[in-house]
C-alpha positions as CSV (number, residue, x, y, z in Angstrom):
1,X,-34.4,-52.1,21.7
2,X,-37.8,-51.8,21.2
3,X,-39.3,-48.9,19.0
4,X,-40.9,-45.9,21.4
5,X,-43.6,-43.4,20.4
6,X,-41.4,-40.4,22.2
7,X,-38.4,-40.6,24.0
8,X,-38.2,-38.7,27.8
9,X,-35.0,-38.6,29.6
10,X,-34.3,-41.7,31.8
11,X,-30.9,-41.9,32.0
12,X,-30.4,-40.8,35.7
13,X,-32.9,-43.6,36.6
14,X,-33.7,-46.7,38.3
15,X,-36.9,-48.6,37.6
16,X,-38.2,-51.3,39.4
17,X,-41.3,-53.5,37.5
18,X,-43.1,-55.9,39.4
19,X,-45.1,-58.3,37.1
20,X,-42.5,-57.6,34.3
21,X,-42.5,-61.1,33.1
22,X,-45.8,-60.9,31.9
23,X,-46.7,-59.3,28.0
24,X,-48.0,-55.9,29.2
25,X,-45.3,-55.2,32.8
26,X,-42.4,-56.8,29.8
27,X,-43.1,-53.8,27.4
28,X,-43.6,-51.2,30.1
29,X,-39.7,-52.7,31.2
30,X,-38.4,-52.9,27.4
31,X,-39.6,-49.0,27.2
32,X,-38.3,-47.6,30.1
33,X,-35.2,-49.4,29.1
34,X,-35.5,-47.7,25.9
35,X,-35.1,-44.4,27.2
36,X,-32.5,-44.6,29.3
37,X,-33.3,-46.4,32.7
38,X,-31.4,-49.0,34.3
39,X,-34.9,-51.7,34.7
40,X,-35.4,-54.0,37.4
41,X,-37.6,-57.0,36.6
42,X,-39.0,-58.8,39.3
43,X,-41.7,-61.7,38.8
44,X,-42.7,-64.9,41.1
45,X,-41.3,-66.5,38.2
46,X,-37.7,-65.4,37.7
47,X,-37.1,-67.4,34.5
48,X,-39.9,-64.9,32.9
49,X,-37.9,-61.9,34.1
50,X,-35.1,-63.1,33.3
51,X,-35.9,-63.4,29.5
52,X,-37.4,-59.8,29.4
53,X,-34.0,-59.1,31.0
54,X,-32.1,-60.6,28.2
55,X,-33.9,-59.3,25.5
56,X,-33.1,-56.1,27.3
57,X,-29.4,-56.2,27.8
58,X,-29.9,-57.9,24.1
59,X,-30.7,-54.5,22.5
60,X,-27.9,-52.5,24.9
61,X,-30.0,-51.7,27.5
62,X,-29.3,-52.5,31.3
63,X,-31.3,-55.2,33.4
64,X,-31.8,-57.5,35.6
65,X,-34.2,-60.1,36.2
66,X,-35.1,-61.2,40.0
67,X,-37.6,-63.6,41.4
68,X,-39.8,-61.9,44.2
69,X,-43.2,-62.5,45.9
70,X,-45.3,-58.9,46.1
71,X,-46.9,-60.7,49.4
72,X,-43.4,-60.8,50.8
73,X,-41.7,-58.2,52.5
74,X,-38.7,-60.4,53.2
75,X,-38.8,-61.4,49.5
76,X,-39.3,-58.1,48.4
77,X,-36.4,-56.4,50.7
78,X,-33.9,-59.0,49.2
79,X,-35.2,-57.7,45.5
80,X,-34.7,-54.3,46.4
81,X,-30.9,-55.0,48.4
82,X,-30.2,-56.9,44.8
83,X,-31.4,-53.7,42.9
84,X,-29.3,-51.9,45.1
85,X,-26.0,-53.7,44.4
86,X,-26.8,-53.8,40.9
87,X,-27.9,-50.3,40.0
88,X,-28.9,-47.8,43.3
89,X,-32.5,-47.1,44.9
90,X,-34.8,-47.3,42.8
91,X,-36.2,-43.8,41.6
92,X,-39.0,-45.3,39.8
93,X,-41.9,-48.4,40.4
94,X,-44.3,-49.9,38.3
95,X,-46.4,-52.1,40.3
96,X,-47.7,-54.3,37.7
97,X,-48.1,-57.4,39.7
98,X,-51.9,-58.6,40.0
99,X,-54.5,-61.1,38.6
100,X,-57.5,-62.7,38.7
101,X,-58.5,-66.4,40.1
102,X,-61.5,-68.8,39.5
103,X,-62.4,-68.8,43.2
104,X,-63.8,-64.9,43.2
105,X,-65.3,-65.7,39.8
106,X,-69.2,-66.6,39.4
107,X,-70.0,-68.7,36.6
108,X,-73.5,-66.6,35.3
109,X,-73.8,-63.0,35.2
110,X,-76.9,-63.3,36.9
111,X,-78.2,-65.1,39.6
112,X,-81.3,-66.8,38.3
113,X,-84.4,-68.1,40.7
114,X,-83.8,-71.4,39.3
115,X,-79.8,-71.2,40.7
116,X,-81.5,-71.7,43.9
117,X,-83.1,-74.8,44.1
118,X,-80.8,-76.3,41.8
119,X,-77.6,-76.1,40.0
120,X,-75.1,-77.7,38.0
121,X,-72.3,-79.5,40.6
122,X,-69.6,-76.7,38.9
123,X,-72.2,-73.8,39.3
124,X,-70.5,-71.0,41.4
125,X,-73.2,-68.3,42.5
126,X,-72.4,-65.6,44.8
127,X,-73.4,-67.4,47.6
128,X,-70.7,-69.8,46.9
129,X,-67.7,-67.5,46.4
130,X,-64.7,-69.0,48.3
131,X,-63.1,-66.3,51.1
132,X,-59.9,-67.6,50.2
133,X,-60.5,-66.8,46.6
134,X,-61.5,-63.8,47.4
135,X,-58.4,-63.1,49.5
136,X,-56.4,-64.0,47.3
137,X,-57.0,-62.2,44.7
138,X,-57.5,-58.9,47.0
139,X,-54.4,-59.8,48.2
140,X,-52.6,-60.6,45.1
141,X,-53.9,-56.9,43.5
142,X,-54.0,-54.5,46.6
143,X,-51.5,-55.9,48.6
144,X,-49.3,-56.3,45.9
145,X,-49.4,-52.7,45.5
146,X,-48.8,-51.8,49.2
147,X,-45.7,-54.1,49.8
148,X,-43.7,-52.9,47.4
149,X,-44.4,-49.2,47.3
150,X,-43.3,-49.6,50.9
151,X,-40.0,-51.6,49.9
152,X,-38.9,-49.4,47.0
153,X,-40.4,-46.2,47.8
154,X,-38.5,-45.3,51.3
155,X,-35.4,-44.6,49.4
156,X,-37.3,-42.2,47.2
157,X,-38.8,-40.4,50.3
158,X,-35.3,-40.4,51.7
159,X,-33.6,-39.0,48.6
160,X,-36.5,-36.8,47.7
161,X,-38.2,-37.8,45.0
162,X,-39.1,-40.6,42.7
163,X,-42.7,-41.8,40.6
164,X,-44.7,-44.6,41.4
165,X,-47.3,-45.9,38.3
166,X,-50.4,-48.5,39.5
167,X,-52.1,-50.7,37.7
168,X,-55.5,-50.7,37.7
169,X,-57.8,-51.5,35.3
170,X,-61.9,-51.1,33.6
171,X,-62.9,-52.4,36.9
172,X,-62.2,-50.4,39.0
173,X,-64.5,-47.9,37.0
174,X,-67.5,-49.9,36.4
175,X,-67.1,-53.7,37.8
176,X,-67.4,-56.4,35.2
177,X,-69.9,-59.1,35.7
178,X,-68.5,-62.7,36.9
179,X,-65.3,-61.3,39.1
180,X,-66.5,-59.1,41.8
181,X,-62.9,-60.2,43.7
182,X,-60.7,-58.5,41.1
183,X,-63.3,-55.4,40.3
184,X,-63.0,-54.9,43.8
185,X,-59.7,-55.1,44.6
186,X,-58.6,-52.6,41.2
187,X,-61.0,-50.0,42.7
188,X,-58.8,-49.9,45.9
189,X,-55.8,-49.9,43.9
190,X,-57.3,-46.7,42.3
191,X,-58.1,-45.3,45.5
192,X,-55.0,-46.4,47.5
193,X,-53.1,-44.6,44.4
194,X,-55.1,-41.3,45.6
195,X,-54.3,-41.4,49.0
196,X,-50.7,-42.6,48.7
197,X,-50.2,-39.8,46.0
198,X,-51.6,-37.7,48.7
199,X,-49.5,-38.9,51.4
200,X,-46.2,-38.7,49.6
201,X,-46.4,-35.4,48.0
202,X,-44.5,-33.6,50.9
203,X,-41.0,-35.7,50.2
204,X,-41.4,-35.5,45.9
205,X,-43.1,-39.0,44.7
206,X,-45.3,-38.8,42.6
207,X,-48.0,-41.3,42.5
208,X,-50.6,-42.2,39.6
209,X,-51.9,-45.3,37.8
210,X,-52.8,-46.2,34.5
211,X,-56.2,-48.8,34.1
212,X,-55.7,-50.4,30.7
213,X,-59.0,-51.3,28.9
214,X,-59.0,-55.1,27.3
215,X,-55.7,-56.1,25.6
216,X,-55.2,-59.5,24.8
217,X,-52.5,-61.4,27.5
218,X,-51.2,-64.9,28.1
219,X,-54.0,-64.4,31.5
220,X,-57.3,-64.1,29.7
221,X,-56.5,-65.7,26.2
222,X,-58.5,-68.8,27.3
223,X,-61.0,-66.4,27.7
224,X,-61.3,-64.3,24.8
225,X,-60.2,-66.4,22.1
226,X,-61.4,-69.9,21.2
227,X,-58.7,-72.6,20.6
228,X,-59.1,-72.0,16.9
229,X,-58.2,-68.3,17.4
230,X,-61.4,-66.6,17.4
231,X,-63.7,-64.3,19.8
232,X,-65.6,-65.9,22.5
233,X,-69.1,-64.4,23.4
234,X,-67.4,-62.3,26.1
235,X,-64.9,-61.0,23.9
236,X,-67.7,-59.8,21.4
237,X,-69.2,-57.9,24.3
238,X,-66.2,-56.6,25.7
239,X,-65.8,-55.3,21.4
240,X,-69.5,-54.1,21.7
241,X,-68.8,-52.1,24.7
242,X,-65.4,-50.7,23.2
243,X,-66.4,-47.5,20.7
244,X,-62.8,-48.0,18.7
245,X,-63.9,-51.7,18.2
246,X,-60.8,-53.9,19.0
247,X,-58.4,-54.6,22.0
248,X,-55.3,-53.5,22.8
249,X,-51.9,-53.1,21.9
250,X,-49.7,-54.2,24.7
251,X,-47.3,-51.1,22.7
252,X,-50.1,-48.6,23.2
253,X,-50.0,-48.5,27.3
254,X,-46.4,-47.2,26.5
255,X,-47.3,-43.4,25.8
256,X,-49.0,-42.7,29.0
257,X,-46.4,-45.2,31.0
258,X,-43.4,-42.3,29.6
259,X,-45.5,-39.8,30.6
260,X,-46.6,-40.6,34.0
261,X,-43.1,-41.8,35.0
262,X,-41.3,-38.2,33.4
263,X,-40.5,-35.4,35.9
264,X,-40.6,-32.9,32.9
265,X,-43.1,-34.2,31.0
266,X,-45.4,-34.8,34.2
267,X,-44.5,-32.9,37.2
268,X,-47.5,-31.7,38.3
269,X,-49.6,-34.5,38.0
270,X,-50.3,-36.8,41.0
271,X,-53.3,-38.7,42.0
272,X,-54.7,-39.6,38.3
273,X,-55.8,-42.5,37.0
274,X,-55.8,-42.8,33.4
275,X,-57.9,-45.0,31.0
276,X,-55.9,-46.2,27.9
277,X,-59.4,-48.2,26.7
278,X,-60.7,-47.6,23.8
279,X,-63.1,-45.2,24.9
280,X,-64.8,-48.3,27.1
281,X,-65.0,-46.1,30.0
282,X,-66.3,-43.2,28.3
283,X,-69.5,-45.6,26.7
284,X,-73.1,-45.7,27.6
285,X,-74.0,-48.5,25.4
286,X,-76.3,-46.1,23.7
């Protein structure tokens, strides 16, 4: 089982992590496993849940890997009848499902005059932005929230309590050039988690949402690292821009993930979104 920084008292609960066969949802999974919670593990892919099940179950812990679609009720209902059978209602979500796509990407930072008049045949300008792209990835982030906070969290209303965690991200703070898609669908992830906190207080869930800062995943590898292993321009910026000068450790989200998700150790909090970044959020560039 993997090593935590602190230890809160899970053993009464039921998490449910959507995205959790990716590097960042996996930990978040291995370390509420750690403490004491019986983990759900649901990806599109259910071979990659599966093997952050096993590792799981490996160590002693208790899981179960499920494929499930966040843009499927019908999907998701069957994940959360499966969790059901398996462990109970879920009394905790992570909704770490989301991503970006190359169709609500730009390829400049800057629309030039010249882009105009003329432009490379794989240019995409602003003007060019696919709506499907865009939908999808709005979609993919908000909606992927949404679905299965109303799936999972209906038995915690009913029961009278439970703690939902968000993913959002830099974005959603100050939008990064190139993807005004996914900067705009992370900001309404960080407002929905306000209002949902909001509307959910009366029956005991607590809502709140972490936004990592830039930590090095199997998504933007390509684009951070060269295929020899080092930084690409971006990443240098991104490094620039970041006062504690490196990314991420997908281990160090884990503190304010146990945190968040503890009824002791956070009961009153609700509503938050917290940067784990570096200090990116907190930079001027001056």
């Amino acid at each position: 089982m993997m090593e935590v920084p602190f230890k809160v008292d899970l053993q009464e609960q039921v998490a449910v992590v959507t995205g959790g066969g990716g590097i960042l949802c996996g930990i978040m999974a291995e370390a509420l496993a750690a403490c004491g919670a019986r983990v759900a593990i649901l990806d599109l892919r259910r071979e990659k849940a599966e093997e952050v099940a096993a590792e799981i179950r490996r160590h002693g812990g208790q899981a179960l890997g499920l494929a499930a679609n966040v843009l499927d009720r019908d999907s998701l209902a069957l994940a959360d009848e499966a969790v059901r059978a398996e462990f109970g209602a879920a009394t905790i979500l992570i909704n770490g499902a989301g991503g970006n796509h190359p169709k609500g990407t730009t390829s400049s930072e800057f629309l030039a005059p010249e882009d105009l008049r003329a432009r490379a045949e794989d240019a995409i300008t602003f003007f060019d932005l696919d709506p499907e792209g865009i939908q999808f990835v709005f979609n993919l982030n908000f909606l992927g929230t949404l679905l299965p906070s109303q799936i999972f969290a209906r038995a915690m209303a009913e029961n009278g309590g439970g703690a939902i965690l968000n993913i959002s991200s830099m974005n959603a703070f100050c939008p990064l050039t190139k993807i005004p898609a996914y900067s705009a669908a992370k900001a309404a992830v960080s407002n929905f988690t306000q209002w949902l906190a909001v509307h959910l207080s009366r029956v005991g869930i607590r809502v709140n949402a972490i936004a990592p800062g830039f930590f090095l995943t199997d998504q933007n590898r390509g684009l951070l690292t060269t295929p020899e292993g080092a930084y690409t321009e971006r990443a240098e910026k991104i490094l620039g821009q970041t006062p504690m000068r490196r990314f991420g450790a997908p281990e160090e989200l884990v503190g304010a993930l146990l945190w968040l998700v503890s009824g002791r150790g956070a009961g009153f909090v609700t509503g938050t979104v917290i940067p784990v970044d570096g200090g990116f959020s907190a930079y001027s560039g001056v």
